[in-house]
C-alpha positions in Angstrom: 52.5 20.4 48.4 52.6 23.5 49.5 49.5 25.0 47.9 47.6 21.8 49.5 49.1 23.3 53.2 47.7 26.4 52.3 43.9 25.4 51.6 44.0 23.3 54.5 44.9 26.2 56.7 41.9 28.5 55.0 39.9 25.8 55.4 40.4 25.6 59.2 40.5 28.8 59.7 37.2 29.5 58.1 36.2 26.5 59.9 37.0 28.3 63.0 34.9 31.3 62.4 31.7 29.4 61.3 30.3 30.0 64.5 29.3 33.4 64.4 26.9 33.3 62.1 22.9 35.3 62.9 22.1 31.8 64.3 24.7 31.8 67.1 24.1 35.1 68.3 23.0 33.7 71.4 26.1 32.6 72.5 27.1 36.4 72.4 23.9 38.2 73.1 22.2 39.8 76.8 18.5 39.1 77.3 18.3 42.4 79.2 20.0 44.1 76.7 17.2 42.7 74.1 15.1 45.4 72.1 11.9 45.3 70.8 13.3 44.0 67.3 15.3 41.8 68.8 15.7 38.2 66.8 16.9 35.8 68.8 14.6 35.9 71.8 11.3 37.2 70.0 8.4 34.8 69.8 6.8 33.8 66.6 3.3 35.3 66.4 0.7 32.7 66.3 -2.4 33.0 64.2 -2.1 36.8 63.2 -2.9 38.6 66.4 -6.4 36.1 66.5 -8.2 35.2 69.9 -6.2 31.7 70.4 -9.2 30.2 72.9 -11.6 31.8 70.5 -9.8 30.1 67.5 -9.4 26.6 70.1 -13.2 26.7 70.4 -13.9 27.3 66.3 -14.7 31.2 66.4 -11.8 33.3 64.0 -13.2 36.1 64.2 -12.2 37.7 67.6 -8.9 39.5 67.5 -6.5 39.3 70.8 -5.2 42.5 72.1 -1.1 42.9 72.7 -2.1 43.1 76.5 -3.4 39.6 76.9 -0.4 38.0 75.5 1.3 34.3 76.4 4.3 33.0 75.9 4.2 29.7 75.2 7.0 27.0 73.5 8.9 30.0 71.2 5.4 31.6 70.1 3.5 34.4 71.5 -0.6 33.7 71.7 -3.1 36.4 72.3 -6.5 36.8 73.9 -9.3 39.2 73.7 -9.5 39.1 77.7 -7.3 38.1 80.7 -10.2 35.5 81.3 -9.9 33.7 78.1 -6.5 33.4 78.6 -6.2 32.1 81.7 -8.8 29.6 80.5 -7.0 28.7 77.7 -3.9 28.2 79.9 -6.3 25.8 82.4 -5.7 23.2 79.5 -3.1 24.4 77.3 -1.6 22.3 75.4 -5.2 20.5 74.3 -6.1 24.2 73.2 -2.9 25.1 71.5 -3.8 21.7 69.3 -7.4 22.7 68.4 -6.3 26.3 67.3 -3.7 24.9 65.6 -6.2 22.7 63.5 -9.0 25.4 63.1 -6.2 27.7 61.4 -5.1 25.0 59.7 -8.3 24.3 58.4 -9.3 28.2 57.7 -6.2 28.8 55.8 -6.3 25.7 53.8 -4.1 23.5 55.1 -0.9 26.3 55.4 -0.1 26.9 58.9 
């Protein structure tokens, strides 16, 4: 009986500690404090650095500069110009679908 005590008190215990695992470091963790490498608030990168209206409108060949950059649903999207992406964000979410299926399409089916 007394080994069967003891398991269930490791047991609980390591129950008790399963929270602070890399996944729950946001309970734990400052936004201001965050760094560049930071992984709990850094957003995905969506189609390697690419244009996203360009991309939207069938064209992968323009590359977005880290200056035009949108933050978007946990992903960061970037634009050649400030005007494409303030046109992309005019209808975003329609745009954020066709970019999604012209990468889908120019990388076979792997997004």
């Amino acid at each position: 009986m007394n080994k069967f005590v003891s398991i269930v008190i490791v047991l609980i215990g390591l129950t008790g500690c399963a929270h602070h695992h890399d996944k729950a470091a946001h309970h734990h963790h400052k936004k201001d404090e965050c760094t560049k490498n930071c992984k709990v608030h850094s957003q995905v990168e969506q189609f390697d650095k690419t244009c996203a209206l360009s991309l939207s409108e069938g064209d992968l060949h323009v590359h977005g500069k880290e200056e035009y950059k949108l933050e978007h649903g946990g992903k960061a999207y970037y634009f050649s110009s400030k005007e494409n992406m303030k046109k992309f964000k005019n209808h975003l979410e329609e745009n954020i679908k066709k970019a999604n299926q012209n990468w889908k399409n120019y990388k076979g089916g792997n997004l």
